[in-house]
ROLOTOR-616612 format. One line per field, with one value per residue (C-alpha): residue number from 1; z, x, y. Coordinates in steps of 0.25 Angstrom, whole numbers, padded with zeros to 4 digits, always signed. Each point is the difference from the previous one (the first is absolute). Example, Ala and Ser with C-alpha at 12.3 -4.5 7.8 and 13.67 -1.06 7.14 Angstrom:
resi: 1,2 .
c3: +0031,-0002 .
c1: +0049,+0006 .
c2: -0018,+0014 .
# end
This chain:
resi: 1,2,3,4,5,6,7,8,9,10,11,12,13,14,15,16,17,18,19,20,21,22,23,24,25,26,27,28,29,30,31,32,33,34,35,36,37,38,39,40,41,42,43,44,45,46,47,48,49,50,51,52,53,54,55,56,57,58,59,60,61,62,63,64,65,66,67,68,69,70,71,72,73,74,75,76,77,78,79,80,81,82,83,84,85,86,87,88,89,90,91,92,93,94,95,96,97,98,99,100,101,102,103,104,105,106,107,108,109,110,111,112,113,114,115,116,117,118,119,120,121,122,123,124,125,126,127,128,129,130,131,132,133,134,135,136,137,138,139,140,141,142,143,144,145,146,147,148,149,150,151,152,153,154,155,156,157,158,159,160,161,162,163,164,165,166,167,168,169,170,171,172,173,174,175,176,177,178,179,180,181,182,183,184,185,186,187,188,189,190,191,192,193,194,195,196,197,198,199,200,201,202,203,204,205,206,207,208,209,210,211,212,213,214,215,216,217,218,219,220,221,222,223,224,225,226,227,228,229,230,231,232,233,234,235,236,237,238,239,240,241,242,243,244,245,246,247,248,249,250,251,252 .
c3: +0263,+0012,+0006,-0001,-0014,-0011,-0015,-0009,-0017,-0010,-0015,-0010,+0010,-0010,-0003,+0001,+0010,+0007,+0000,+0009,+0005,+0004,+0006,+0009,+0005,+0004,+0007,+0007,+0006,-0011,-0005,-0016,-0009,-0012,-0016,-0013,-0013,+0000,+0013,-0004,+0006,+0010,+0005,-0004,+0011,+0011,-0002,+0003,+0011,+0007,+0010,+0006,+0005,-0004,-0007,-0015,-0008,-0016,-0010,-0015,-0002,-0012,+0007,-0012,+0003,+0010,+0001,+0001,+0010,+0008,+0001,+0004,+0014,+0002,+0002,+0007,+0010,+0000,+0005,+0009,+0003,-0002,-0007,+0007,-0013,-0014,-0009,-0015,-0006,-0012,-0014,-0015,-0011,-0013,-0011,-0001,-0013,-0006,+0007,-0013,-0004,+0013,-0001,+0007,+0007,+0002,+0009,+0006,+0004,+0009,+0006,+0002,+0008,+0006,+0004,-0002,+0008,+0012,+0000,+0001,+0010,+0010,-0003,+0005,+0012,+0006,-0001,+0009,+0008,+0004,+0007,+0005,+0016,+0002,-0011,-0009,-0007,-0010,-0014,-0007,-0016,-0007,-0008,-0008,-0002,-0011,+0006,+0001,-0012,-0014,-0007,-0018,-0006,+0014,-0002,+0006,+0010,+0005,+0000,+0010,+0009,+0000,+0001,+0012,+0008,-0002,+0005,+0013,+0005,-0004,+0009,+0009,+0002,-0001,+0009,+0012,+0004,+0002,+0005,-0012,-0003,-0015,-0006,-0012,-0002,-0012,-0005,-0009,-0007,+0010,-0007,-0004,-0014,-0003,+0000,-0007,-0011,+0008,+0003,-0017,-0002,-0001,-0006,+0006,+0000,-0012,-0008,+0004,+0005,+0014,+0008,+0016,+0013,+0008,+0015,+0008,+0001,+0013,+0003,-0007,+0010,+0014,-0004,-0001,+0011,+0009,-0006,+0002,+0016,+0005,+0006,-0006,+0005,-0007,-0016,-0009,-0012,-0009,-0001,-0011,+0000,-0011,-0005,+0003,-0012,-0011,-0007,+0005,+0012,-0008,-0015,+0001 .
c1: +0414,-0007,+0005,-0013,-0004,-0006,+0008,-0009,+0004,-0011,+0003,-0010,-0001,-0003,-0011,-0013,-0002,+0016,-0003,-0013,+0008,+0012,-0009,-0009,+0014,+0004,-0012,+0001,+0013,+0009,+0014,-0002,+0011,-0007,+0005,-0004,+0004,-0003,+0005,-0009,-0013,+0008,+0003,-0016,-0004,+0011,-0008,-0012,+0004,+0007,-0013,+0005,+0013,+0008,+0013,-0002,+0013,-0005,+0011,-0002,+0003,-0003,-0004,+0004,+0016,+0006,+0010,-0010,-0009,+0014,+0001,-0015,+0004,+0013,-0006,-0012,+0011,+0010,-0012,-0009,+0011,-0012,-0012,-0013,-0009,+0002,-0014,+0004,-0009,+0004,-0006,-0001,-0006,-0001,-0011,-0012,+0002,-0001,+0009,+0009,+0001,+0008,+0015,+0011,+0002,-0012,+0000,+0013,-0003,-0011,+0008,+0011,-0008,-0013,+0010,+0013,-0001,-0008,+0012,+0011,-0007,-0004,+0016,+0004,-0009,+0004,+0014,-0004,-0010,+0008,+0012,-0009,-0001,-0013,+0004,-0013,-0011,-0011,-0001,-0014,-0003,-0010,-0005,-0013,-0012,+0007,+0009,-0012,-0009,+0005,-0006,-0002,+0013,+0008,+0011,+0012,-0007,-0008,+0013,+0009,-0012,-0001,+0015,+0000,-0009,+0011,+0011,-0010,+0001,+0011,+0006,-0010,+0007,+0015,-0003,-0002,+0014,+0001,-0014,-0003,-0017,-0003,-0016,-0007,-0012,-0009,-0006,-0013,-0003,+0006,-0005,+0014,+0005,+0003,-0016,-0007,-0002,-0009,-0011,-0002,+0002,+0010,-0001,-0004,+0002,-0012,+0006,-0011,+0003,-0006,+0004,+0005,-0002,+0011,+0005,+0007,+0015,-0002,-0005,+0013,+0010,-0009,+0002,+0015,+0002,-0008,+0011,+0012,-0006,+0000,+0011,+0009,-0003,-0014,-0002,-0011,+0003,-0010,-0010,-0009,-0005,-0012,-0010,-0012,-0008,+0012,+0001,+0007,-0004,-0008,-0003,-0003 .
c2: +0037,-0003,-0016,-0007,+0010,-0011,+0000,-0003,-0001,+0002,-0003,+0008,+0009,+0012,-0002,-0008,-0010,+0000,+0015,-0004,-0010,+0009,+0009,-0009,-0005,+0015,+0000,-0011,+0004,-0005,+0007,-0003,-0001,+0003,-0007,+0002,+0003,+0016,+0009,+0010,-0010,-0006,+0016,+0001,-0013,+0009,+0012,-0007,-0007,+0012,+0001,-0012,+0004,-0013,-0001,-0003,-0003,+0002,-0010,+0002,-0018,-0008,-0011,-0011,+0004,-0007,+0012,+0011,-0011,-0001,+0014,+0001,-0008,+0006,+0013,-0004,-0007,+0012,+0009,-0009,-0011,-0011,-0005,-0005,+0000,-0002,+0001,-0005,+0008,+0005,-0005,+0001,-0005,-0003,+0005,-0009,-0006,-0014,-0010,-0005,+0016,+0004,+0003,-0005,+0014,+0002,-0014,+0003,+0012,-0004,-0011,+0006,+0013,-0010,-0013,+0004,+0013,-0007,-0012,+0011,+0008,-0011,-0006,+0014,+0002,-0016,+0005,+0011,-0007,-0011,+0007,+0011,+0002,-0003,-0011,-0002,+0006,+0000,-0001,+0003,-0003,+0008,-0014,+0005,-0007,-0003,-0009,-0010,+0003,+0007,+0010,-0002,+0003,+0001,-0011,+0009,+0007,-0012,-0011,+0008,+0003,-0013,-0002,+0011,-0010,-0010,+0011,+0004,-0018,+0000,+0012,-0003,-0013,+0004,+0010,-0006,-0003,+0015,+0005,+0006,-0001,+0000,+0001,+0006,+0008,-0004,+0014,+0001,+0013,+0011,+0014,+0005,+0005,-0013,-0004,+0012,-0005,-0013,+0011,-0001,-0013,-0012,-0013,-0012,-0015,+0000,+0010,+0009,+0014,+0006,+0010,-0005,+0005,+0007,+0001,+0011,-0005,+0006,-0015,-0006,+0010,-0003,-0015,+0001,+0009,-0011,-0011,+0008,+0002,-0014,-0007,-0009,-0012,+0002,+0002,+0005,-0012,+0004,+0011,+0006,+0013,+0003,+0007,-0008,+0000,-0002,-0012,-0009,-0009,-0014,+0004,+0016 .
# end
């Protein structure tokens, strides 16, 4: 590894927007440690991103297990010996059903991978940041639009996005004593796997259903590659990145 070569983390990185996400970052000059729960998509993302002749690293983590998370750093730290970007990415959530008909696993299970997983990741990547030489670095929470506005029958998914915000000031704040930068991105309907079924129609605030305008998550990956180039005396907060015409800004 060269001495001035930039780690960057990606969780979620096989698929969907961390895999663009993990690829602009290549692109951009990047070595990407790559994490998710399948190796065959994180090997899928290295493939795709051999053009660009950086150093990928591909960990099978589940990021909700603080053994498996703990591994995730150790190894990023044993091959690259430091971490300039983390980009809390991964998600899931729960079926959209009725809020009292929800299970308990099926709650947990959402905030343990959307809040959880982002907590233990960012816990992780101070422990690195803040001994490192340069010391510092940036930390960067996929939020959701979500984290602002809920979707009907959206409880689990919606309360950690909106927890996540909390975890992006609060980081942001606990950070600064070691130059480490922490802000979130706010996506709206990036056109992934996730969003198909948009393009048929989801339920809005009314109960009624319409179908929803998508965007490239090309959009989504230029913006966090432009978050993770700025220095660390200057910090993206907050940015949303949406499609224009989706319901969301005023009543629709």
């Amino acid at each position: 590894m060269a001495s001035n070569e930039k780690i960057a983390l990606v969780t979620g990185a096989g698929s969907g927007i961390g895999r663009s996400v993990a690829l602009a970052l290549m692109e951009a000059g990047y070595a990407v440690v790559l994490a998710g729960r399948r190796q065959d998509a994180l090997n899928e993302t290295a493939s795709q991103g051999q053009s660009f002749g950086r150093p990928t690293l591909a960990v099978p983590t589940d990021i909700g297990d603080p053994d498996s998370v703990k591994t995730l750093f150790a190894k990023t730290k044993e091959k690259f010996g430091r971490l300039d970007v983390l980009f809390n990415n991964a998600g899931s959530g729960a079926p959209a059903i009725p809020l009292e008909d929800l299970t308990y696993d099926q709650w947990k299970t959402v905030v343990d991978v959307n809040l959880t997983g982002a907590f233990l990741c960012t816990q992780e990547a101070f422990r690195i940041m803040k001994d490192q030489n340069p010391r510092g670095g940036r930390i960067i929470n996929n939020g959701s639009i979500s984290a602002t506005s809920p979707r009907p029958n959206s409880a689990p998914y919606t309360a950690t996005k909106h927890a996540i915000t909390g975890l992006t000031k609060s980081a942001s704040l606990d950070g600064r004593k070691y130059d480490i930068a922490c802000g979130q991105i706010d996506i709206g309907n990036a056109a992934t796997d996730m969003t198909q079924r948009m393009t048929e129609g989801v339920m809005q605030a009314d109960g009624s259903i319409k179908p929803e305008p998508r965007m490239d998550p090309r959009h989504v990956a230029s913006s966090v590659v432009y978050m993770a180039s700025l220095p660390l005396d200057a910090n993206v907060q907050f940015i949303t990145v949406m499609a224009t015409k989706m319901p969301f800004i005023g009543r629709g």
